[in-house]
Structure formats: C-alpha cells, structure tokens
C-alpha positions in Angstrom: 170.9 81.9 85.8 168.6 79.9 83.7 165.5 81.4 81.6 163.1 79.1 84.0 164.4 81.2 86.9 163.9 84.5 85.6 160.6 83.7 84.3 160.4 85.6 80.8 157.3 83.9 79.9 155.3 86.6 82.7 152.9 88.9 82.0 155.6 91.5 83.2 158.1 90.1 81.0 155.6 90.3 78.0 154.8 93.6 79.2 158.9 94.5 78.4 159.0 92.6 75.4 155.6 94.7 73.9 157.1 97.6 74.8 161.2 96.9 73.2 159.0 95.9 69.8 157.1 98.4 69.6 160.6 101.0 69.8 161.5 99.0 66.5 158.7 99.2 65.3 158.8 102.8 65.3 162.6 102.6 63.7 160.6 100.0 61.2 158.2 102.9 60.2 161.6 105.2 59.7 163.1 102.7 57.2 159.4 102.1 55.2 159.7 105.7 54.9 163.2 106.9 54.3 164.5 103.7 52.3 162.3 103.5 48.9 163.7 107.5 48.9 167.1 107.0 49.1 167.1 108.4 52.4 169.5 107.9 55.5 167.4 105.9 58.2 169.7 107.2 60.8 170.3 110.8 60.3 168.1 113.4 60.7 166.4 112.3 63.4 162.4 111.5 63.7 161.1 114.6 61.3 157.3 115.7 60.0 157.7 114.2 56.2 154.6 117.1 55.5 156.9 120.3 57.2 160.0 119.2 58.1 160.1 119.7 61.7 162.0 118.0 64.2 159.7 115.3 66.4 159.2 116.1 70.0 160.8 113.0 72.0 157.0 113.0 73.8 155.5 113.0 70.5 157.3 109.8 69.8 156.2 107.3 72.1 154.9 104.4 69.8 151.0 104.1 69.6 150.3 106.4 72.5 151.8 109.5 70.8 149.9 108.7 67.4 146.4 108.4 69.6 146.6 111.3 72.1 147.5 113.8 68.7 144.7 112.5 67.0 146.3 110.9 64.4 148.2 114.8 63.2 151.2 115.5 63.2 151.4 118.4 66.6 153.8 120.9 64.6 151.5 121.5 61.3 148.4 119.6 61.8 148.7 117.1 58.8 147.1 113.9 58.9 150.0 111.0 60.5 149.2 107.8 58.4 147.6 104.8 60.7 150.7 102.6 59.3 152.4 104.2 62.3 150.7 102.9 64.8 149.8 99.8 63.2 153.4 98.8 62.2 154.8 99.7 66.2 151.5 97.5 67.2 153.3 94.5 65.0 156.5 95.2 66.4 155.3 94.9 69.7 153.5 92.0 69.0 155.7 89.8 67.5 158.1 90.6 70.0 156.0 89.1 73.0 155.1 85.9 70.2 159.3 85.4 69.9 159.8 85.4 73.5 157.0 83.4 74.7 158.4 81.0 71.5 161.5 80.9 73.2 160.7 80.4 76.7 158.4 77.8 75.6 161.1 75.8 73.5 163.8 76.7 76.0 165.1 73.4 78.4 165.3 73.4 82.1 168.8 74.3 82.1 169.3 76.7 79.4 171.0 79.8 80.4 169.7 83.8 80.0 172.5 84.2 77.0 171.6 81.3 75.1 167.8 82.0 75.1 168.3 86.0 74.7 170.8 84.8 71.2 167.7 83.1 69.9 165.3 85.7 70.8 167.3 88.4 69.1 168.2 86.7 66.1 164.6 85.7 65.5 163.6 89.6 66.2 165.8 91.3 64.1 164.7 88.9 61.3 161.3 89.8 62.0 161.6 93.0 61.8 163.4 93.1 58.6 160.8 90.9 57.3 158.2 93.6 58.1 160.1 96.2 56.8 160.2 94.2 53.8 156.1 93.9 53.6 155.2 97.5 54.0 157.6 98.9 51.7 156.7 96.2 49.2 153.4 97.2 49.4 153.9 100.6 48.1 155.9 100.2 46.2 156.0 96.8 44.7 160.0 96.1 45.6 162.3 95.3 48.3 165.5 97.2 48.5 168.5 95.2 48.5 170.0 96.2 51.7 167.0 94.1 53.5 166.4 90.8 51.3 170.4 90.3 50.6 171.7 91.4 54.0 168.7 89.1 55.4 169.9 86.4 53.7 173.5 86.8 54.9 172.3 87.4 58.5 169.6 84.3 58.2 173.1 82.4 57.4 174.8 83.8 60.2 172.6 83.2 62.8 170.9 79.8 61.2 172.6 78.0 64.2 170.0 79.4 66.6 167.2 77.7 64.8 168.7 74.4 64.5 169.4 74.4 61.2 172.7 73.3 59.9 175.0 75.6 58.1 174.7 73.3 55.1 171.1 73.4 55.1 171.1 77.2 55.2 173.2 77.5 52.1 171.1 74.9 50.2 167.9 76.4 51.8 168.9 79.9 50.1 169.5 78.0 46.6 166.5 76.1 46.8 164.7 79.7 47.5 165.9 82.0 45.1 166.2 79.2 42.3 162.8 78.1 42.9 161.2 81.7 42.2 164.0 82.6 39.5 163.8 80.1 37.0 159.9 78.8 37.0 158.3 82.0 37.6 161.1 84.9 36.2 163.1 83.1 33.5 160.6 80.7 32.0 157.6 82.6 32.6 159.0 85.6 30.5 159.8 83.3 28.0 156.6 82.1 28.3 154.2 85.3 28.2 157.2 88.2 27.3 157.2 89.5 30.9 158.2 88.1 34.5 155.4 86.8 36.4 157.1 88.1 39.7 160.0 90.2 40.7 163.8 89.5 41.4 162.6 91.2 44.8 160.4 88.1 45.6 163.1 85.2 44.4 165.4 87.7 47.2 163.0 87.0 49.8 162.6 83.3 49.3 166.7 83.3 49.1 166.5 84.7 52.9 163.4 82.1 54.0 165.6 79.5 52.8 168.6 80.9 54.3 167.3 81.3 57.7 165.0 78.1 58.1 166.7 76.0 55.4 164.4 74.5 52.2 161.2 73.5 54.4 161.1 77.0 55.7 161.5 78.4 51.8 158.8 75.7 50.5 156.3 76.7 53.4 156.7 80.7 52.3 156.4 79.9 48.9 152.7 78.0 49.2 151.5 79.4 51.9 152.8 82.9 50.8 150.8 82.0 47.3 147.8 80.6 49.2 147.0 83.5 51.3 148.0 86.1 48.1 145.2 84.1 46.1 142.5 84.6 49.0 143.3 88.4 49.5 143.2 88.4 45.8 139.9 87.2 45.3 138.2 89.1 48.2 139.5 92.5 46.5 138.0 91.0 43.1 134.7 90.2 44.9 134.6 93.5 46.3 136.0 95.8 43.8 135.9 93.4 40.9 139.9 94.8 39.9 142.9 94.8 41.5 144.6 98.3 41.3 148.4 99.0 41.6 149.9 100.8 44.7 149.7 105.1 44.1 153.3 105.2 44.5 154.3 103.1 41.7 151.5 104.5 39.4 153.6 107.9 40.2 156.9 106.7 39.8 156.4 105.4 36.7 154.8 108.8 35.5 158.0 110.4 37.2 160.1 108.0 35.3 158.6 108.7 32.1 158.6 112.0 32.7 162.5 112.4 33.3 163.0 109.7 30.4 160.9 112.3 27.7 163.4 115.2 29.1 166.2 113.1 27.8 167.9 111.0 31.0 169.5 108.3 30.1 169.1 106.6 33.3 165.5 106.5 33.3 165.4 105.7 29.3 167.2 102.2 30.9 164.8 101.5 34.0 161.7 102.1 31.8 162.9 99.2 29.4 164.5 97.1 32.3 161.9 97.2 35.2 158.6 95.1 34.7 156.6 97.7 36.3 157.5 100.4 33.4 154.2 99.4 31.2 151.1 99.9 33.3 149.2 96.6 33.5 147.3 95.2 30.8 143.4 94.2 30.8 142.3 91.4 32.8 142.4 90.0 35.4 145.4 87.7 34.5 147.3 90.6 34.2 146.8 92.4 37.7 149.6 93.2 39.5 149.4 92.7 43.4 152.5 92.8 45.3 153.5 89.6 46.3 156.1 90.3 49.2 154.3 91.5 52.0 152.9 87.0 51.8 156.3 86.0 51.7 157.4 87.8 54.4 154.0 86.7 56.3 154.5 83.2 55.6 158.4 83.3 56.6 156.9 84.6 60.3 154.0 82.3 60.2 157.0 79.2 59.9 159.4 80.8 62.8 156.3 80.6 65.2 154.5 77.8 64.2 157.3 75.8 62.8 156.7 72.4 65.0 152.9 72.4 64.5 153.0 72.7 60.7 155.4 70.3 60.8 152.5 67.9 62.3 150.2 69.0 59.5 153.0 68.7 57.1 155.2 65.5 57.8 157.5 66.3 54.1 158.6 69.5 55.6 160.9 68.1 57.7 164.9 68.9 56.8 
C-alpha cells in the first residue's frame, strides 16, 4: 500500500499525527524536568514536582488536562508551569509539519514503511531537539545524553534525508569544529573566557550530522541571526539581558558546597564558564544560545528545498 493511497496528508490523518506529538511532547516536558536533576525520565511515573503525588492518568491528557485544572496541579493546588502545555502544543505541531513534509516529498509509488521510516526519524530528532531548547534555556546547557546520542542517531538515520553517510560524518566535523575552535578555543584566547559553550559546538556536531555541512552552516547563521533579534528586543525592552534563575541558583549552590569544602564543586567552579556571574555590559551578557540552534536545525528539516532557492551555496 502506497502513502498516496492511504492519504496521510488528511485532516484526519493530521488530526492523529497532533495528537501522537503532543504524547511526546508530554514525555519531552518529563525529560526538561527530570534530566538537568539527575533524574530517571522513566521511573516514577508522571508525579507533582511541588508534593510528590502520583498523576491521575485523566489528569494527563496533554493540553486539555493543563486547561480544565486551571493551570494547578489537582492533588495540592500549586501553580503547573504553562511550559507544559506549550511544549505538548510543539510536539503536536511539528508532528503534523513532518508528516505533511513527508507526504508532500513522498513519490507516487512509495510504500507506507518507507514514508513512516522518514517520518519517525525526522520526529524523534525533533523532539530531542526540543528537549534540547527548553532545558537549555534554564539552564544554559544540554546534557550529553541528547546532543551526542543526537549526533549518533542523525548518523544513523542520515539515509532518510538523502544525505550520504560521508556527508554526515563530514557534516558533524564541520559542526562541532566550526563552533570549537573560532568561538571556544580562540575566543578564550582572545578575551580569557569562551564566547559559547561545548554544549552549543555538540548541537552543531548533531545539525551537521543529521543534514550534513549545509544543514550545520544554515543553524549556525540563522541560529545567530534570530539570537541577535531576540537579543535586541529584550535590550529595547529591558535595556539588559538577565541570566536564567536556575543557573543564578546553581551557581550559589555550587559555591555554597565548594565554601563547605567539596572538592568536586571547588573543580566545576574553576572549569565551568558560568561559575563567575557576568560582567558589565552589554558585551558581556549571557543569553543561551541553544534553544536557536535547535530552532534553526528544525527550520532546515522543513524548509530545507526552499532555502535552498534563497540560498543556491547550501547545496551538498
């Protein structure tokens, strides 16, 4: 059975595809939460992070739980963080975006399996990417088990977006290299501290790795671009740029345990850029970069061919 006959670009169809994104979305939200902490994001199951209880399976429908509770959590009444909804919102909506990607690119004859390998290899990317951005953005860093497994898996599966196995390997050089040396190595060199994070040249390693060097060139400038306009909107507005809470408190908590004598800490404080709180000016802002990569990297697996048009040197 071909995808033509089963018609998967249908409003019913989209109507499935919403709905299995916005389920991993919810997982997404799990990881954002448990991950930075150290936590397992399989076991316990869905729990109040202000009591403790267990979630009620009808109290974790994606979206519609989160609006018919009132934004509370049902078993103590604290406040249940719009990033829920919001992130099970994405989920769902770049779901429907992959498929109707694929069922636009797919050819007369191309079988269910074939189109159903690209849509899921495309979606789990996605939502490793978002992952990626939301915990990035509070708490400027990407864990390790997303960017280098991401890579791996943008290697594994690079087949499904056309790109050569060749071109995924030198993709992933071209993408970590080209944040590592210019903007970590020299740049310290240059001004004493990194001007962005190991976290970031990880990301790039995965764009390249999934969509080869075009992909990893497109997330770099257009990942910079769109980090330069939200950067001067928030200076317009606020005239500063202030640093996530959460890495404003684990910097005190690293302190903290580094003054009562742990050695551990002692070594993060004088290893991790973040340790010193940011200096004056506003060349000296910190604004986490990630959550633009991993924008960009999406922005190029749906709209890959058209900026292509726009952009005739980004093809492989």
């Amino acid at each position: 059975m071909t995808i033509f006959e089963l018609g998967l670009s249908s409003w019913p169809a989209r109507a499935l595809a919403f709905a299995w994104g916005c389920l991993w979305g919810s997982f997404v939200n799990v990881v954002v939460h448990r991950l930075p902490r150290g936590m397992s994001v399989v076991w316990p199951g869905s729990h109040c992070p202000a009591c403790g209880a267990p979630v009620r399976p009808i109290d974790n429908v994606p979206i519609v739980s989160w609006l018919l509770l009132g934004a509370r959590a049902r078993c103590c009444g604290a406040p249940s963080s719009g990033r829920y909804a919001v992130v099970e919102a994405m989920g769902g909506s770049l779901s429907v975006a992959i498929a109707d990607l694929v069922a636009r690119s797919a050819t007369p004859h191309e079988t269910l399996t074939a189109a159903m390998t690209v849509y899921f290899a495309d979606f789990a990317l996605a939502m490793g990417l978002l992952a990626a951005a939301f915990i990035d953005a509070q708490h400027m860093y990407v864990p390790d088990s997303i960017t280098i497994s991401g890579a791996a898996f943008g290697l594994a599966t690079s087949w499904t977006r056309g790109v050569p196995l060749s071109s995924a390997l030198l993709g992933a050089g071209v993408g970590f290299f080209g944040v590592w040396l210019p903007f970590i190595v020299l740049y310290k060199w240059v001004r004493g501290r990194p001007g962005m994070g190991l976290g970031d040249a990880k990301l790039m390693m995965l764009a390249g790795a999934s969509f080869g060097w075009p992909g990893a060139a497109f997330a770099l400038f257009a990942g910079a671009l769109q980090a330069s306009l939200v950067a001067l909107v928030l200076l317009t507005a606020h005239g500063r740029i202030d640093e996530p809470d959460s890495v404003v408190a684990d910097r005190a908590a690293l302190k903290s345990a580094a003054l009562d004598g742990d050695e551990e800490a002692k070594r993060a404080l004088e290893q991790d850029p973040l340790a010193l709180p940011p200096e004056d000016g506003i060349l000296a802002a910190r604004m986490p970069f990630g959550p633009f990569l991993c924008l960009a990297t999406i922005e190029w697996m749906l709209f890959a061919g058209r900026i292509r048009e726009i952009v005739p040197w980004l093809e492989s």
